[in-house]
C-alpha positions as CSV (number, residue, x, y, z in Angstrom):
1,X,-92.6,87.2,15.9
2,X,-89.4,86.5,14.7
3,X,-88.7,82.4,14.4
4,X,-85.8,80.4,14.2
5,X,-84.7,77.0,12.8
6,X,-85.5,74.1,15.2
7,X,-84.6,70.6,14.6
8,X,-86.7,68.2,15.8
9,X,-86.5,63.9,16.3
10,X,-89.5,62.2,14.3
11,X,-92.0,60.7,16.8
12,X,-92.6,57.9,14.0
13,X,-88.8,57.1,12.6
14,X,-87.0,58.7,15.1
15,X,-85.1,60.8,12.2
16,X,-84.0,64.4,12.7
17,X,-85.6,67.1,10.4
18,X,-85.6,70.8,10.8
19,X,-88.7,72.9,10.6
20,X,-87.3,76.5,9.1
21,X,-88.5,80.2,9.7
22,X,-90.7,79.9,6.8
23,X,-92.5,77.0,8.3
24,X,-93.7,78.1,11.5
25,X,-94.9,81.4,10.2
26,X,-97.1,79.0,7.7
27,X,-98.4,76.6,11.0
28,X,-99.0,80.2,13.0
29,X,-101.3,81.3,9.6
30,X,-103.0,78.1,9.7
31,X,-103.5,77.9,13.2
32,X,-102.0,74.3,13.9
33,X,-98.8,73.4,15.9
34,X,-95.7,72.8,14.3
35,X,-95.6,68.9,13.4
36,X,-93.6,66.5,15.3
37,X,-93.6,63.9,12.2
38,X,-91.0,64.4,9.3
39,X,-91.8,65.1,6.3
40,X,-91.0,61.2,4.6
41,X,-93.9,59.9,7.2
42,X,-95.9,63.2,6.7
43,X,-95.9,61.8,3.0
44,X,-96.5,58.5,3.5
45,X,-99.7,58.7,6.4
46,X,-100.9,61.2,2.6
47,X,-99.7,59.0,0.3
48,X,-101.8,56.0,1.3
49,X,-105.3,57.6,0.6
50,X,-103.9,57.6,-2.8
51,X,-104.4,54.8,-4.9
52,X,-104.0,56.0,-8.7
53,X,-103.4,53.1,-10.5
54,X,-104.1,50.1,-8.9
55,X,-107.9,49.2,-10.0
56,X,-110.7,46.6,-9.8
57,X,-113.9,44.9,-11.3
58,X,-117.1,45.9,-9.0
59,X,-120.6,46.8,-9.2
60,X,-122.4,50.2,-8.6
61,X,-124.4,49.9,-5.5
62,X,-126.9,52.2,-7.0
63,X,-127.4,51.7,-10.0
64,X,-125.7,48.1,-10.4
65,X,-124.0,48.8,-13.8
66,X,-119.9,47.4,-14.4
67,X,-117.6,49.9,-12.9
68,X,-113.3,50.1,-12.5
69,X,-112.9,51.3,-9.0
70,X,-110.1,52.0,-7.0
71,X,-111.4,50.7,-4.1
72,X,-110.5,46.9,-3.3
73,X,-114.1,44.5,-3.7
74,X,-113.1,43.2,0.3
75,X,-113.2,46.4,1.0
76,X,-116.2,47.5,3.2
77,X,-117.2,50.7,1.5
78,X,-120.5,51.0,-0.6
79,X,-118.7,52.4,-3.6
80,X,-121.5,53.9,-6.7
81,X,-120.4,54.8,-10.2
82,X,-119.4,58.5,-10.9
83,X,-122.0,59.2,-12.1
84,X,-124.4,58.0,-9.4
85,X,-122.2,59.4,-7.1
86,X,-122.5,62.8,-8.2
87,X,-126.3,62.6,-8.8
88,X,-129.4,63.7,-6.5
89,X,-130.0,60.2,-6.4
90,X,-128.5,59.8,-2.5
91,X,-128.6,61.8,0.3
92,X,-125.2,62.2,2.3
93,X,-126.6,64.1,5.2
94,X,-129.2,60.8,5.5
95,X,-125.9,58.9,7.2
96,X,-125.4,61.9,9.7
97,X,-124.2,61.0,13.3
98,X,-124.5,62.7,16.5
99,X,-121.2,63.6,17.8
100,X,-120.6,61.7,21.2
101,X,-118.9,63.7,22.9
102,X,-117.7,60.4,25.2
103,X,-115.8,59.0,22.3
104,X,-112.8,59.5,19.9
105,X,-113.5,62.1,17.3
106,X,-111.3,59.8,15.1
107,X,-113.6,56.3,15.9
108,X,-117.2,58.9,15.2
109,X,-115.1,59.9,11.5
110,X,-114.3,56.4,10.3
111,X,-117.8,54.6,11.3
112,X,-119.5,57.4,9.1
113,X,-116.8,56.6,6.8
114,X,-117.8,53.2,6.6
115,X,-121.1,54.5,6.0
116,X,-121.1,57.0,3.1
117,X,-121.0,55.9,-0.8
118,X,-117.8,56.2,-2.5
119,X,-117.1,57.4,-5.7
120,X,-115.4,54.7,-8.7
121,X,-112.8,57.0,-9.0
122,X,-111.8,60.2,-7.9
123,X,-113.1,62.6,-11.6
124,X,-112.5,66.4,-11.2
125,X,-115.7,68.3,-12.1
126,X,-114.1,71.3,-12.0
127,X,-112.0,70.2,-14.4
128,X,-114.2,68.8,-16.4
129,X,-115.8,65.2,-17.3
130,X,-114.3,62.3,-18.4
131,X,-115.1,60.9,-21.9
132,X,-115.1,57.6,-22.7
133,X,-112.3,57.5,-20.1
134,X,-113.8,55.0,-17.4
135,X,-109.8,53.9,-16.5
136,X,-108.9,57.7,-15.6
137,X,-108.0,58.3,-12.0
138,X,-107.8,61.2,-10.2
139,X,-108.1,63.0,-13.4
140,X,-110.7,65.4,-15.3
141,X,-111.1,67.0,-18.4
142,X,-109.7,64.2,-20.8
143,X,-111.3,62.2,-24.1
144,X,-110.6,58.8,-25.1
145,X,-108.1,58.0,-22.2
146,X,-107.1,54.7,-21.4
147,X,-105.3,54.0,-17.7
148,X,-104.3,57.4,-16.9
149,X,-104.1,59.1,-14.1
150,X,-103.2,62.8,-12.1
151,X,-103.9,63.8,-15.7
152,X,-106.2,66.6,-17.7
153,X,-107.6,68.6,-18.6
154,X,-107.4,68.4,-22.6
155,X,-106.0,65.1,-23.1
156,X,-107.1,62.9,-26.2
157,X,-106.5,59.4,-27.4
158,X,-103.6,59.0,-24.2
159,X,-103.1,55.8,-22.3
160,X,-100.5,54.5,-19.6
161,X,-99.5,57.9,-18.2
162,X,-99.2,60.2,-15.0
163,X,-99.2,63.6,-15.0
164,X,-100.0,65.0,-18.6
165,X,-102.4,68.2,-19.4
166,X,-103.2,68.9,-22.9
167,X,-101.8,66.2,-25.0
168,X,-102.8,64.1,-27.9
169,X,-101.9,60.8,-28.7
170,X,-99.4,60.2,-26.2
171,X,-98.7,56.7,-25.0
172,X,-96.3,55.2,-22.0
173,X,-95.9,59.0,-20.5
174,X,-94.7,60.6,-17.3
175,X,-95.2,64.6,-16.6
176,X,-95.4,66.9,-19.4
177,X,-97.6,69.6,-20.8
178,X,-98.5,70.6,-24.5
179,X,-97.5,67.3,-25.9
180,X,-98.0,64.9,-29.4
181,X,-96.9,61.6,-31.0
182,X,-95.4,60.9,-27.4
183,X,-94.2,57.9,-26.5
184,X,-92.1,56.5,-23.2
185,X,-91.2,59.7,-22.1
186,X,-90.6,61.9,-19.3
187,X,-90.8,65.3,-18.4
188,X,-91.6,66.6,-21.9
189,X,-93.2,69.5,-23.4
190,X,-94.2,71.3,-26.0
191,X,-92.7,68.5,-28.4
192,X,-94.0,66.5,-30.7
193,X,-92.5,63.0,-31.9
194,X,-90.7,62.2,-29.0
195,X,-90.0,58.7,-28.3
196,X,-87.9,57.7,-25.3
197,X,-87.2,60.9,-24.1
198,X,-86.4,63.0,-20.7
199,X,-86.3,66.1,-19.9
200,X,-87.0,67.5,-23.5
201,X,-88.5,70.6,-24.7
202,X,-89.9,72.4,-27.7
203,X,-88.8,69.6,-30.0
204,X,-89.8,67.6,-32.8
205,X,-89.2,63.8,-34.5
206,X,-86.6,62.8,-31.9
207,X,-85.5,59.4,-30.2
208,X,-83.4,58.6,-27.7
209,X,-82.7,62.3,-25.8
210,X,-82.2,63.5,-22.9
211,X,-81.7,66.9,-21.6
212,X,-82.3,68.6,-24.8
213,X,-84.2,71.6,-26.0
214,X,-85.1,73.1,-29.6
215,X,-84.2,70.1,-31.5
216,X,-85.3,68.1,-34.5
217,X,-84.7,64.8,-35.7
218,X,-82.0,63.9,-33.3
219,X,-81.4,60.1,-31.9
220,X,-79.4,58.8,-29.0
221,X,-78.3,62.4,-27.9
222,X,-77.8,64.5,-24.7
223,X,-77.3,68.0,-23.8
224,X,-77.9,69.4,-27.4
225,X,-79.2,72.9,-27.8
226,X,-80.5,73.6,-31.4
227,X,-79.5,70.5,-33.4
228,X,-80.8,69.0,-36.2
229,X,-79.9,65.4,-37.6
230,X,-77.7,64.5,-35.2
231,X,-76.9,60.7,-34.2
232,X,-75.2,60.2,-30.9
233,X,-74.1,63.9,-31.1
234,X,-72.7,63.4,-34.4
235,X,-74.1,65.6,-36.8
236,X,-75.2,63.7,-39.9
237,X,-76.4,64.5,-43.5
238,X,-80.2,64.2,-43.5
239,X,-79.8,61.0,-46.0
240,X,-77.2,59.5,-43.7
241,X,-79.4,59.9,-40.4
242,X,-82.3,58.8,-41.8
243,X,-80.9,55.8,-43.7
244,X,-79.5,55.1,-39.9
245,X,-82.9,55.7,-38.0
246,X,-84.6,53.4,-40.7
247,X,-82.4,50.5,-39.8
248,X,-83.6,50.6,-36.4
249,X,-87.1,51.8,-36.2
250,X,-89.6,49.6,-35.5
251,X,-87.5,46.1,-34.4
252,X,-87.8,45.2,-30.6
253,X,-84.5,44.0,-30.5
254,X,-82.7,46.9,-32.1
255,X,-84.2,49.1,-29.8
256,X,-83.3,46.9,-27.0
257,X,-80.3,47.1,-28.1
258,X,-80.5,51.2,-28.8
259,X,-81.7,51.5,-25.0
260,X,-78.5,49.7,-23.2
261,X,-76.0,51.5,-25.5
262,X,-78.0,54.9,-25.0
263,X,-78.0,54.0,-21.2
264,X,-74.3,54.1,-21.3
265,X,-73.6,56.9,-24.0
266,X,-75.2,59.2,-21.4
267,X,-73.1,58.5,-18.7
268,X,-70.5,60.4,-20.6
269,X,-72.0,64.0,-19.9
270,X,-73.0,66.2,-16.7
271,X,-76.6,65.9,-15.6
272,X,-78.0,69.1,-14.0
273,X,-78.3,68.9,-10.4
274,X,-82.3,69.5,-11.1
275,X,-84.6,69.6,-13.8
276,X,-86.3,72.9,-12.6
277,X,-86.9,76.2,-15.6
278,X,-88.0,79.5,-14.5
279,X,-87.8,78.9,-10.8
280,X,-86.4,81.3,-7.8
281,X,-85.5,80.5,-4.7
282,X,-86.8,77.0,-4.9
283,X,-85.2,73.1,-3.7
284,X,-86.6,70.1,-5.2
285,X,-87.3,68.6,-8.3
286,X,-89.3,69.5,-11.9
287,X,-90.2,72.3,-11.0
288,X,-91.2,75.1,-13.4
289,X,-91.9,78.9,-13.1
290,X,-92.3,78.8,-9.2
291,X,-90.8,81.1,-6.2
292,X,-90.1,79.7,-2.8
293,X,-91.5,76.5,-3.0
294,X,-89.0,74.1,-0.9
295,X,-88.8,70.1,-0.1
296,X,-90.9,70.1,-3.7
297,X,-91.7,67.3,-6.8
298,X,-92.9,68.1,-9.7
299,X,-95.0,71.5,-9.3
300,X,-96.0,73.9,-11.6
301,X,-96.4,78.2,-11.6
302,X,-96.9,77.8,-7.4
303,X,-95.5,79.8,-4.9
304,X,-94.2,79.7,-1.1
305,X,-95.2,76.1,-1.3
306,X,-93.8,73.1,1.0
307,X,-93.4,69.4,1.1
308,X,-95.9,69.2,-2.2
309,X,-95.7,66.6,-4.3
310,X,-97.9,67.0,-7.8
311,X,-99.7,70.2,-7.7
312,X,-99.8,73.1,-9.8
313,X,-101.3,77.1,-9.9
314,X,-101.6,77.1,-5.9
315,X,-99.5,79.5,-3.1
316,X,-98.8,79.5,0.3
317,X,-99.5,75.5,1.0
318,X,-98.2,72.8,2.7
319,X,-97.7,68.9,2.9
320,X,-99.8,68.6,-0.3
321,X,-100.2,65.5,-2.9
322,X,-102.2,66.9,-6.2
323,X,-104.4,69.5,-7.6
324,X,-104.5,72.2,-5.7
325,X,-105.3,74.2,-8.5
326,X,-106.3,78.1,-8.0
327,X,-105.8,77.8,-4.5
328,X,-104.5,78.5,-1.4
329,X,-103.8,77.9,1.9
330,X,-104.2,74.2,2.4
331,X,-102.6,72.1,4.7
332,X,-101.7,68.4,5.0
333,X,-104.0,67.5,2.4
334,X,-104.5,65.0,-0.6
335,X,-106.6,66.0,-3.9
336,X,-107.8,69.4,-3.1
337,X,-108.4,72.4,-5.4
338,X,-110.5,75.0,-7.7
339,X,-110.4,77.7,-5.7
340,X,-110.5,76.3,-2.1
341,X,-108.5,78.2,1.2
342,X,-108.1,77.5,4.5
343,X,-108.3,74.0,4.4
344,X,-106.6,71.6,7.2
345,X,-106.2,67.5,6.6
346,X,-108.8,66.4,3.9
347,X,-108.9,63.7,1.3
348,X,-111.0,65.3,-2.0
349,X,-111.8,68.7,-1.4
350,X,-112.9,71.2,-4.2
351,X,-114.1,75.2,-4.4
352,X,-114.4,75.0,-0.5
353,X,-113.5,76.9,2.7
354,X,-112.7,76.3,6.3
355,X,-113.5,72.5,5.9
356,X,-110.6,70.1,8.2
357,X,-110.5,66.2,8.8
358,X,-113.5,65.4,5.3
359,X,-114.0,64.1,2.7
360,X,-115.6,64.3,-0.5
361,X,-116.6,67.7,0.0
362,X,-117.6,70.3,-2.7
363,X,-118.9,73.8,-2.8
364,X,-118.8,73.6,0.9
365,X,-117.9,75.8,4.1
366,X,-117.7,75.0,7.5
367,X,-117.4,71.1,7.8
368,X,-115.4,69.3,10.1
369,X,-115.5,65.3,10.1
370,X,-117.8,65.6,6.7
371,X,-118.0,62.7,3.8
372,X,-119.4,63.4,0.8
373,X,-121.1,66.9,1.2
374,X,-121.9,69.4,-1.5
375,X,-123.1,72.9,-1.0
376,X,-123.3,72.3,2.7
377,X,-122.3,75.1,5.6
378,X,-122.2,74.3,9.4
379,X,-121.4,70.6,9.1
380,X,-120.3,67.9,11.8
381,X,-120.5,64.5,10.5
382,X,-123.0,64.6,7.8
383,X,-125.2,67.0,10.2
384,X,-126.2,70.5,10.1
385,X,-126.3,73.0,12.9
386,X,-126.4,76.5,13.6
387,X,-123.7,78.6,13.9
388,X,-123.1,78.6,17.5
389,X,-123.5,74.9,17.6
390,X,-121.2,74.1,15.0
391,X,-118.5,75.7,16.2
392,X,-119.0,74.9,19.9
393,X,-118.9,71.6,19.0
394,X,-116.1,72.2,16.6
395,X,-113.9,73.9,19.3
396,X,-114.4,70.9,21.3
397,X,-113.4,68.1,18.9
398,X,-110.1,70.4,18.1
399,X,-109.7,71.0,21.7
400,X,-109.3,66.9,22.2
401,X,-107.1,66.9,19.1
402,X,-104.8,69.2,20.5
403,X,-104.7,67.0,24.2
404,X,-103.4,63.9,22.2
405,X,-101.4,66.1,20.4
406,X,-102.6,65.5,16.6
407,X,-104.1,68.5,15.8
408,X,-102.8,69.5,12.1
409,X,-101.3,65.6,11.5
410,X,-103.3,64.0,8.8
411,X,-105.8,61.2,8.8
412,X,-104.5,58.4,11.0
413,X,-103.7,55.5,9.3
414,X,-106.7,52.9,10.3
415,X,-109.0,55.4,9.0
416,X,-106.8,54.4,5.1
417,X,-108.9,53.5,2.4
418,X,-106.1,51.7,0.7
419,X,-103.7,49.4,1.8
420,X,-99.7,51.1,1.2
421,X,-99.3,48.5,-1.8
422,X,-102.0,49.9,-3.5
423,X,-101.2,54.0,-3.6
424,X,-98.7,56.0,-5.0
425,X,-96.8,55.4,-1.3
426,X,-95.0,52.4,-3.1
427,X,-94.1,54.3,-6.3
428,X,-92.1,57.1,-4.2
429,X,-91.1,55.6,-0.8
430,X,-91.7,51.8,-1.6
431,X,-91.2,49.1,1.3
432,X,-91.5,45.7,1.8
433,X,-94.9,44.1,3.3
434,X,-93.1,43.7,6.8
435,X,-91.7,47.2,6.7
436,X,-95.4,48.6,5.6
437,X,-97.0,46.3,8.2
438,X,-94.5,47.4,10.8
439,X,-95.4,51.3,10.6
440,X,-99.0,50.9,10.6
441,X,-99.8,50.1,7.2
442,X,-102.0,47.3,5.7
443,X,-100.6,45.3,2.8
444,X,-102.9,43.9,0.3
445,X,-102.0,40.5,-0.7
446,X,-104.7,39.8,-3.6
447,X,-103.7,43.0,-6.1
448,X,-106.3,42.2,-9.2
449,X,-104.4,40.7,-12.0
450,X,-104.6,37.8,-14.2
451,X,-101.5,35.3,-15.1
452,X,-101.0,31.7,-16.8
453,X,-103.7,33.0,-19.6
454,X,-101.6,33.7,-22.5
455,X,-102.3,32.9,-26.1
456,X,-99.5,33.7,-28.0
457,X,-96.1,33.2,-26.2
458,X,-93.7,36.7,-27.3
459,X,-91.6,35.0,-28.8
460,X,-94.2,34.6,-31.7
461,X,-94.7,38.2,-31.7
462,X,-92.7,39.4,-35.4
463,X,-89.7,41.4,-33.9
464,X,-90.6,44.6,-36.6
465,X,-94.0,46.1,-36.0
466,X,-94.3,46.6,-39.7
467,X,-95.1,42.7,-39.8
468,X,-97.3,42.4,-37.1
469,X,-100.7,42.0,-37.8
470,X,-104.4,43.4,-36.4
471,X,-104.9,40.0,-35.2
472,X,-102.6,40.2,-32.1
473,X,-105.5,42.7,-30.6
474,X,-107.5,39.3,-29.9
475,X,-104.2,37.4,-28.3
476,X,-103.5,37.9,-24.4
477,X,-99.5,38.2,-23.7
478,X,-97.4,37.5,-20.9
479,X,-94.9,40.4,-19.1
480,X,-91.4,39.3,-19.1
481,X,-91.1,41.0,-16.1
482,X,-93.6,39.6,-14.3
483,X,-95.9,37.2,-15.5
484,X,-98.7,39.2,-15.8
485,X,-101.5,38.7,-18.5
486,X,-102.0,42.0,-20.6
487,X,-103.6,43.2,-24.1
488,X,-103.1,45.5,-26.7
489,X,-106.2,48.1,-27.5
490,X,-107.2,49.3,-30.6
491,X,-105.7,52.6,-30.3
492,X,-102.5,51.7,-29.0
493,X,-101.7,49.1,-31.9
494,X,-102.7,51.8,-34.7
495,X,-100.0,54.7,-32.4
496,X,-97.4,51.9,-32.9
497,X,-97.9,51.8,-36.5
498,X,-98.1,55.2,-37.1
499,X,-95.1,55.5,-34.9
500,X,-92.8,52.6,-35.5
501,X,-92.7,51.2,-32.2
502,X,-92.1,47.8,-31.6
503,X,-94.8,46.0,-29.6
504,X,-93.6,45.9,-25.9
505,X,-92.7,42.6,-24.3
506,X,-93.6,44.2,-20.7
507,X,-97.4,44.9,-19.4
508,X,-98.4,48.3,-18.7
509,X,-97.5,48.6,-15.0
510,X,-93.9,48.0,-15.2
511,X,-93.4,49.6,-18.1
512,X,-94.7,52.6,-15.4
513,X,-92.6,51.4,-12.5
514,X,-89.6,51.8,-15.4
515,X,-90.5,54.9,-15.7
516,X,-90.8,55.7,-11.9
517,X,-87.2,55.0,-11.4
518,X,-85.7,56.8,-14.7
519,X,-87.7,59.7,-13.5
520,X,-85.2,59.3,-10.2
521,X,-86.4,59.6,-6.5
522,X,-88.7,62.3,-4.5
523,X,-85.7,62.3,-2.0
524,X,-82.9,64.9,-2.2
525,X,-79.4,64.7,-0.4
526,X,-76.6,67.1,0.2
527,X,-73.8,67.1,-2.3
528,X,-71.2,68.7,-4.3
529,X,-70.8,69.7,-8.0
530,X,-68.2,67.4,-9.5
531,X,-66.2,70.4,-11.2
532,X,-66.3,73.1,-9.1
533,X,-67.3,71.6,-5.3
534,X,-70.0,74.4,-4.8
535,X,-72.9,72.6,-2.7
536,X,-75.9,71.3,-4.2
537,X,-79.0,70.1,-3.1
538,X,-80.1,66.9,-5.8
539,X,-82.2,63.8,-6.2
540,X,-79.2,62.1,-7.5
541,X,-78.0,59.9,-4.3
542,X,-74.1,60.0,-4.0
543,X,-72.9,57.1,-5.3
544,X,-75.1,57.2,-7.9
545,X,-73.2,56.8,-11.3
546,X,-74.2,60.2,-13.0
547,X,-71.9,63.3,-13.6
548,X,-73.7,66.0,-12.0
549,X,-73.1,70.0,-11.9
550,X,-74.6,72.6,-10.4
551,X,-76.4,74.9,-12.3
552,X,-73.4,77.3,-13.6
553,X,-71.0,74.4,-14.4
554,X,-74.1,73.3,-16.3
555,X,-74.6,76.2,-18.2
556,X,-71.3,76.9,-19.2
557,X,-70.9,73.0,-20.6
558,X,-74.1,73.0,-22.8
559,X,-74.4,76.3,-24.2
């Protein structure tokens, strides 16, 4: 069937979108109707089942140890350690419910919801454990991480980042690959020595880039190529660059100071319409080696992909937020992966098939309205049945899906287990507490944090980190930002030695928001290159204040 571009008005926003060619001939494969929700609610009703970063103080239910959990302690979910959670020591098919066929599929799903054990934290086993990593989320496969998250595997000695996979003593980090001696950066790989950078590559020793590649010791420059020792694009001696770098390195207020005039200084130059390498026939942004992959953030060696938002080595999905690892054909789905197909709205899914509307499930086939299942087959809300059962029953749950007209739309929102404050909802598409409140969203008002415990005001802290001594590892500070009470760790004070890097005056999470908004938007408008008018398609909005070209104007400036 041949199928043409339809535009349709957003049942939740009222917003026109258009659903393309490409799009119904995915829904067809899939077997769902084409959605009548754009793709900025699609995200959002995904995003709020994904709470990274925002953690709390509880007890295992099982085992009663001291866990970090991303579940809220009012929340009413039994949550167990990881560990407990992925033991023999609980049964999930003991909460199993009848399905009644005289009530809402939807009200059946969240009362066994409410019902079955919740892990801490969401911990890839495919991927790999987490050592000595309790404040991972949503990540696998990493070694002595502190607060990280959509991260792994092989990651040592990293803290306060999003995003990373095979790095080593990287600090203040958003979304990069093959990494070391990394500090506040973004979108960075294969470097090492990088320290407030974006959108570097296969470089070394270098502060203050942006949009550079095969460089070395460079500081406050932008669109080099091959450079060595240059200082705001000035090439220097060696002796004269490093006498220069010397003067600032490791003082706060220099590097205050360094940041504002870099801020400027790269207002100068074009920016790229995109930061995407290798890619071919693709829209969106940071995306690398991938083909037809459209509507798409930060996504990795994927192909005829949509709407996805942090996945990598996946093809032919849809509406995705992470993982999706070796996989294919998933739909409308958030943390799902190694190996799974034909998978249809599903929070947590991994090396499954045919599973719609769970959670939790691993090594699975065959579940619909599941939590918590491994190796199961013929599953309906925690309980097994025959073949012919299962999917008489199935047919008839999908049948009242399609009469209200949801079948294919993700989970809906009173079945959340976060509140939109919480997830990674606010980092991308934030809103105020009305706005959330007003499209169906809860708000949480009592986010765990502690202020007004500070024992050593900043400005006692020695402006050079040369001066500053071990001690300040048993003083609580106060954000500047914020208020908020934070510490220092072990690990982190020794990388700032080693590096030269001032002791920041800002507390972990808004050093992260920061980053959120250097790394600019998951939106994309409509524009034109500034030298030669050709359209472009770009996260910059249009009155933002950046120079940007398309890719050929680009080109033809830098190299």
């Amino acid at each position: 069937m041949e199928y043409k571009s339809q535009n349709v008005v957003c049942q939740n926003c009222k917003e026109q979108f258009t659903i393309e060619p490409d799009d119904f001939s995915f829904y067809e494969k899939m077997k769902v109707p084409a959605p009548k929700i754009c793709p900025d609610c699609r995200f959002k009703m995904r995003a709020v089942f994904r709470n990274e970063r925002t953690l709390y103080n509880q007890m295992c239910r099982l085992c009663g140890r001291s866990i970090i959990t991303m579940y809220h302690p009012d929340s009413p979910y039994v949550v167990y350690c990881n560990d407990c959670f992925l033991s023999d020591k609980w049964d999930p098919y003991f909460f199993a419910l009848d399905f009644d066929f005289s009530r809402p599929f939807f009200d059946q799903l969240k009362e066994l919801t409410e019902k079955v054990p919740k892990s801490a934290t969401y911990s890839s086993v495919q991927m790999g454990p987490n050592i000595n990593s309790e404040y991972a989320n949503f990540a696998g496969g990493n070694k002595d991480g502190y607060l990280i998250f959509n991260s792994g595997p092989g990651n040592e000695n990293c803290a306060y980042s999003r995003g990373i996979i095979k790095a080593r003593d990287v600090f203040d980090f958003y979304y990069g690959d093959s990494i070391e001696n990394i500090y506040e950066g973004i979108n960075v790989h294969k470097s090492n020595g990088i320290i407030w950078g974006q959108n570097v590559t296969d470089s070394i020793d270098s502060q203050f880039v942006l949009n550079c590649s095969n460089c070395q010791n460079c500081f406050g420059c932008v669109n080099l190529r091959h450079k060595s020792y240059h200082f705001f694009n000035e090439p220097l001696s060696r002796e004269e660059w490093l006498a220069r770098v010397g003067e600032i390195s490791g003082s706060y207020l220099k590097i205050e100071e360094m940041k504002k005039k870099f801020s400027e200084f790269s207002l100068k130059f074009p920016h790229r319409s995109n930061n995407n390498l290798k890619t071919t026939n693709c829209t969106g942004d940071y995306l690398f080696e991938s083909k037809n992959c459209h509507n798409c953030f930060e996504v990795s060696f994927c192909e005829d992909m949509h709407n996805v938002f942090s996945v990598k080595l996946a093809k032919d999905c849809a509406d995705m937020i992470g993982h999706c690892r070796n996989s294919e054909l998933l739909y409308n789905g958030v943390g799902v992966g190694a190996g799974s197909t034909r998978v249809i709205s599903y929070w947590w899914v991994e090396s499954s098939q045919d599973i719609e509307y769970s959670f939790a499930i691993r090594q699975s086939a065959n579940c619909f309205g599941c939590d918590g299942i491994k190796n199961g087959n013929f599953v309906i809300l925690n309980k097994r049945y025959e073949k012919d059962e299962y999917y008489k029953i199935k047919n008839k749950i999908v049948e009242e899906l399609r009469e209200k007209g949801v079948y294919g739309d993700f989970f809906p929102t009173d079945l959340a287990f976060f509140s939109y404050n919480e997830t990674i909802g606010q980092d991308n598409m934030p809103m105020t507490k009305e706005q959330a409140l007003l499209e169906g969203f809860r708000w949480e008002d009592k986010i765990q944090k502690t202020e007004g415990k500070e024992t050593l005001s900043l400005d006692k802290i020695p402006d050079n980190i040369k001066d500053v001594e071990e001690s300040i590892l048993n003083e609580v500070l106060t954000c500047k930002m914020c208020s908020r009470n934070y510490r220092l760790i072990k690990r982190e004070f020794e990388f700032y030695k080693k590096m030269l890097i001032p002791i920041p005056r800002e507390c972990w999470n808004c050093r992260f928001v920061n980053r959120i908004i250097r790394r600019g938007p998951y939106k994309f408008w409509n524009r034109n290159c500034v030298k030669c008018q050709a359209d472009i398609t770009t996260s910059y909005a249009p009155d933002r204040p950046e120079i940007v070209y398309c890719e050929k104007c680009y080109q033809q400036e830098v190299y």
